[in-house]
C-alpha positions, 0 to 999 in steps of 0.5 A: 606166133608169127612163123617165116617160111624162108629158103635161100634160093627158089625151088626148094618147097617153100610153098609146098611146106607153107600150104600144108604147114597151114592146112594141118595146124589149122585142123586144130587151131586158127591160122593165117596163112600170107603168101608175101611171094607177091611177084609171083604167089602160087600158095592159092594154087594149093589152098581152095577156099571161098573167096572173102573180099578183095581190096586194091592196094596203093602207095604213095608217091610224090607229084610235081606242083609246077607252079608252086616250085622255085626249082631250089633242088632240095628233093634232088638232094635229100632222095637217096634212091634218084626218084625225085631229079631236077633237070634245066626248068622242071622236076622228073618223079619216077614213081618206079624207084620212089620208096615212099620215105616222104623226105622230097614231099616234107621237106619241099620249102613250097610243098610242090611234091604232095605225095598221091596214092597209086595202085601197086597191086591187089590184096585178096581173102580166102577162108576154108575152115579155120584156115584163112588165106590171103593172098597179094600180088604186085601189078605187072610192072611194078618192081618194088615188092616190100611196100605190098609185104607190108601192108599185108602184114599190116592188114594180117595184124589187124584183121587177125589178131588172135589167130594162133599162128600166122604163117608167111610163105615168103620170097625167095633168095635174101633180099629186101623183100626176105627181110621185110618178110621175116623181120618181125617174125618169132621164128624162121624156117628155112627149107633147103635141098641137100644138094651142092647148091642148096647148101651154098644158099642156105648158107647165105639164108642163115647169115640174113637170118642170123644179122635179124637175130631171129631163131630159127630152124632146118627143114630139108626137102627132097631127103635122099637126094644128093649127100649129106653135105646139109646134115654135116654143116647144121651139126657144125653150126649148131642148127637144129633141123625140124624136120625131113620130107622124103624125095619122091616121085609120089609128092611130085605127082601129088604137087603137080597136081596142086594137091596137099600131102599130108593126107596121103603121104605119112612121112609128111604128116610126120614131119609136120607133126614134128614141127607143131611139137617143136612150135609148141615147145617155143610158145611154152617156153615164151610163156614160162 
């Protein structure tokens, strides 16, 4: 089962809700945990494992073959993200805005634009009992994160193909990267705050969520703060809420830390055992 763990904006304990999600069903069962918040992924700060392999990670894109092009201009024509210009006598690639569709590369009439591997980032393994960790980070520079999202995912359906759950701890906010994160996913959690300003964002995670037509539930973070603007507009929309980990200073300290909390705070051991019922009651469902 292919879970997302999603938020609308930055902040709200994506990361802490992935790493202990992970470590307390792997307790029981075989998991995957990805951390696809590959500008920055922080999940390795919490889950200490024996490190496995590493592996450099690459895309492609294309390369000029001056002596072959004609300067006809079809790559200017057919690349919609301006990678690929024809200025006066040559022809410009910025491997920065290349998405790797190959259109310039395939359809070139000389084949002047063969397309060439370049690094983008790193991909590394962490085991720690039946909890397997990987973990991939974009080079500094790179700005494209969705070609490193899924090959990661890639490499996930291919190493691990019957691990129970494979949890993505995925990026903030509800662009490219989100989508390419969750796309493919049975269900989505979506991790809010109630506050004025994580209800505004969880409002725009929900209509990305709901445009991918996945299922999807709330888990609110930080309980107690703010009011109860969250519960009222879930109630409204029908949303069913997972879960509720409490504001305090307690998980603070123990987060600052870089610690799980699960082990020592009983109401986030609760709420996790209430979202492996509710997983549990999804896959029954898939299987009647």
């Amino acid at each position: 089962m292919r879970i997302s763990i999603a938020s609308g904006k930055g902040g709200t304990g994506k990361t802490t809700l992935s790493t202990n999600l992970s470590a307390f069903l792997a307790e029981g069962s075989e998991v995957v945990l990805a951390d696809l918040d590959v500008e920055e992924p922080n999940s390795g700060l919490f889950i200490r494992g024996d490190l496995i392999s590493t592996e450099h990670k690459y895309k492609m894109v294309p390369e000029w073959k001056e002596d072959a092009c004609t300067l006809c201009g079809l790559c200017q024509k057919v690349c919609n993200f301006n990678a690929v210009i024809r200025l006066a006598n040559q022809i410009l690639v910025f491997p920065q805005l290349c998405h790797g569709c190959y259109a310039c590369s395939e359809l070139c009439p000389t084949e002047s634009l063969p397309m060439i591997p370049q690094k983008m980032g790193q991909l590394s393994l962490y085991k720690r009992g039946n909890l397997n960790f990987v973990e991939s980070r974009l080079d500094v520079g790179e700005e494209q994160a969705v070609p490193l999202i899924s090959q990661t995912i890639d490499y996930i359906d291919q190493h691990f193909p019957e691990a129970k759950y494979k949890i993505f701890d995925a990026p903030p906010g509800t662009s490219c990267p989100v989508i390419e994160a969750t796309k493919d996913s049975d269900f989505v959690i979506l991790i809010t705050e109630p506050t004025p300003f994580g209800l505004h964002d969880l409002k725009l995670a929900v209509e990305t969520i709901r445009s991918l037509n996945k299922p999807f539930g709330i888990v609110i973070n930080r309980d107690g703060l703010g009011n109860d603007d969250v519960i009222e507009y879930c109630t409204k929309q029908n949303i069913s809420i997972l879960a509720k980990i409490p504001n305090s200073r307690k998980i603070a300290e123990l987060y600052s830390q870089g610690e799980l909390l699960y082990h020592q705070i009983p109401e986030m051991a609760q709420a996790l055992k209430e979202i492996e019922n509710y997983l549990s009651k999804l896959v029954i469902q898939e299987l009647a």
